[in-house]
C-alpha positions in Angstrom: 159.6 69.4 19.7 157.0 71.7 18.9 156.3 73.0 15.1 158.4 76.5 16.4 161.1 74.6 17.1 160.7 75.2 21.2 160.8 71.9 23.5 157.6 71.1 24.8 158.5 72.3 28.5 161.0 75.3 27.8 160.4 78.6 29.4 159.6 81.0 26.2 158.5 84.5 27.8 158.2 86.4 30.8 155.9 89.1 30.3 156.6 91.0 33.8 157.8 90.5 36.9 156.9 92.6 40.2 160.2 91.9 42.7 157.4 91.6 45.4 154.7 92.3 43.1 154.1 92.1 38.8 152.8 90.7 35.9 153.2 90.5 31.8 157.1 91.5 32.7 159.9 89.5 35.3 159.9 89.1 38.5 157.7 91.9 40.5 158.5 91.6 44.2 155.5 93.5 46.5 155.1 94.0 50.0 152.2 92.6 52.3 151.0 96.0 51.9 150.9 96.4 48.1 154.1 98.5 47.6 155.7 97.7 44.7 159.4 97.6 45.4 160.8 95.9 42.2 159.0 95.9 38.6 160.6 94.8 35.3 158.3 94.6 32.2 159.4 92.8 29.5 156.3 93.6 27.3 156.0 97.2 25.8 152.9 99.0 27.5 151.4 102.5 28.4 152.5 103.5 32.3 148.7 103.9 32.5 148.4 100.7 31.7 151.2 98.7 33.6 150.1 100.6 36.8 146.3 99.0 36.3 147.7 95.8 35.7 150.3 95.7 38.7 147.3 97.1 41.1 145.1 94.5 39.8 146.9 91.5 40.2 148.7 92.6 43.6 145.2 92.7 44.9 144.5 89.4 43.7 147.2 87.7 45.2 146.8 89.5 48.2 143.6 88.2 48.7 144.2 85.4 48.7 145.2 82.7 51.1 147.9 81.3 52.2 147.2 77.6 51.4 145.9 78.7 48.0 147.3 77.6 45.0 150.2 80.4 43.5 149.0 80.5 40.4 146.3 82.4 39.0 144.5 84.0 35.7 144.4 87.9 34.3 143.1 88.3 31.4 145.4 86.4 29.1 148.1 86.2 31.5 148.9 83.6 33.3 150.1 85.1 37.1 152.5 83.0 38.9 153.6 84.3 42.4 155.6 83.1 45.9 155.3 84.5 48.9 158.8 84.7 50.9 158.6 86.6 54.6 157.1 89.6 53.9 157.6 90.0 50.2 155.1 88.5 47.2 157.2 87.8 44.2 154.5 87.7 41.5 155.3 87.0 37.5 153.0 87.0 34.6 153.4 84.6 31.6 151.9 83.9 28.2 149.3 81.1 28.3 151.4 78.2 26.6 154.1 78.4 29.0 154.6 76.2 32.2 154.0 77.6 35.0 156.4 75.3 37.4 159.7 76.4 35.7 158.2 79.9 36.2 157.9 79.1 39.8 161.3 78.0 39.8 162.7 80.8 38.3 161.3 82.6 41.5 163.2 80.4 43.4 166.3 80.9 42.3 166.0 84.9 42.2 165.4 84.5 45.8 168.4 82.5 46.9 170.4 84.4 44.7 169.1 87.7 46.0 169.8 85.3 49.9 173.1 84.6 48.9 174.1 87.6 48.3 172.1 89.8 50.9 172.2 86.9 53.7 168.3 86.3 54.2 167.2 89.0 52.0 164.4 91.9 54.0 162.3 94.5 52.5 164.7 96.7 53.1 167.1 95.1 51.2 165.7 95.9 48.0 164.6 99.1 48.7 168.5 100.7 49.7 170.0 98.1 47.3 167.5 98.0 44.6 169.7 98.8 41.9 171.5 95.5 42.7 168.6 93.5 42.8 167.8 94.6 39.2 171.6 93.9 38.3 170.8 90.3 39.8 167.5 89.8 37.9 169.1 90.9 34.6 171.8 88.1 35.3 169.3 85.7 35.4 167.1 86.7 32.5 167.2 88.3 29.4 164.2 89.6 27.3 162.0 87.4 29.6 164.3 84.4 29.3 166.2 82.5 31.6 169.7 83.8 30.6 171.8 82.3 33.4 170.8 79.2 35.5 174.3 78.8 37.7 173.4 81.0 41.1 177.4 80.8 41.2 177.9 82.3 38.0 175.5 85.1 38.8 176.8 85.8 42.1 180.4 85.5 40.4 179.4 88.3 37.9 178.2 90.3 40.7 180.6 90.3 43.1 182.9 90.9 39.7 180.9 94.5 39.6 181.2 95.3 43.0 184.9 95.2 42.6 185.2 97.4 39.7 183.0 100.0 41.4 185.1 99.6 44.3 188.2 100.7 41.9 186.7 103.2 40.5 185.4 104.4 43.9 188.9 104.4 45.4 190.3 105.7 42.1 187.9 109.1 42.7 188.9 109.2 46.4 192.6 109.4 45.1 192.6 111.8 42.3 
């Protein structure tokens, strides 16, 4: 244990995360072409400010090449990214934490976001993107891994898509 009272290897922070493209926030995930189609921040800054940061680091991880290593440096930030098909799921974290559970964390956003898509597209999260943000928030809270279970994720979000179908139905019959 560490003097904070953290294990040694636990996830503490997530500063941002760009559902294709991001950093000091969650998951950012970007296209090949630098949209941003998902960004959560975790970390209180100006817009001016977040919008530097996300067009800096997506063009440093776009520049790069494939058989590059996914993690990189910003600043302080550490910036941890994946490429899946055609979208860059890029993260930034603080300097003390590791950056393989961070990678992993990726990994299970994606095959939860598979799971419940079917092979999850570009398209996907841009019609649907307020169900990819409902999945993210599943998995973390305040930056931290909140939920670990893809089942119980999925579970809680196949739960909302049933009440919303109630209340749809419930509109369509009043």
């Amino acid at each position: 244990m560490k003097k904070d009272g953290n294990c040694a290897g636990v996830q503490r922070r997530t500063y941002f995360a760009v559902g294709c493209r991001v950093i000091p926030t969650a998951p950012t995930a970007t296209a090949r072409q630098g949209k941003t189609r998902l960004a959560k921040w975790f970390t209180t800054l100006s817009p001016k400010e977040k919008s530097k940061i996300v067009k800096d680091v997506t063009q440093l991880v776009l520049a790069r090449r494939t058989k590059m290593c996914n993690f990189l440096e910003y600043k302080d930030t550490k910036v941890i990214y994946r490429r899946y098909a055609s979208l860059y799921f890029i993260t930034g974290v603080g300097p003390q934490d590791n950056e393989l559970i961070t990678l992993e964390i990726i990994h299970r956003y994606v095959e939860v976001l598979d799971r419940y898509f079917g092979n999850v597209s570009e398209l996907d999260l841009i019609f649907n993107f307020e169900r990819a943000y409902y999945m993210l928030d599943e998995l973390l809270l305040a930056g931290e891994m909140q939920e670990s279970s893809k089942i119980a994720v999925l579970k809680a979000i196949n739960d909302h898509d049933a009440i919303e179908m109630e209340e749809a139905n419930e509109e369509k019959n009043k």
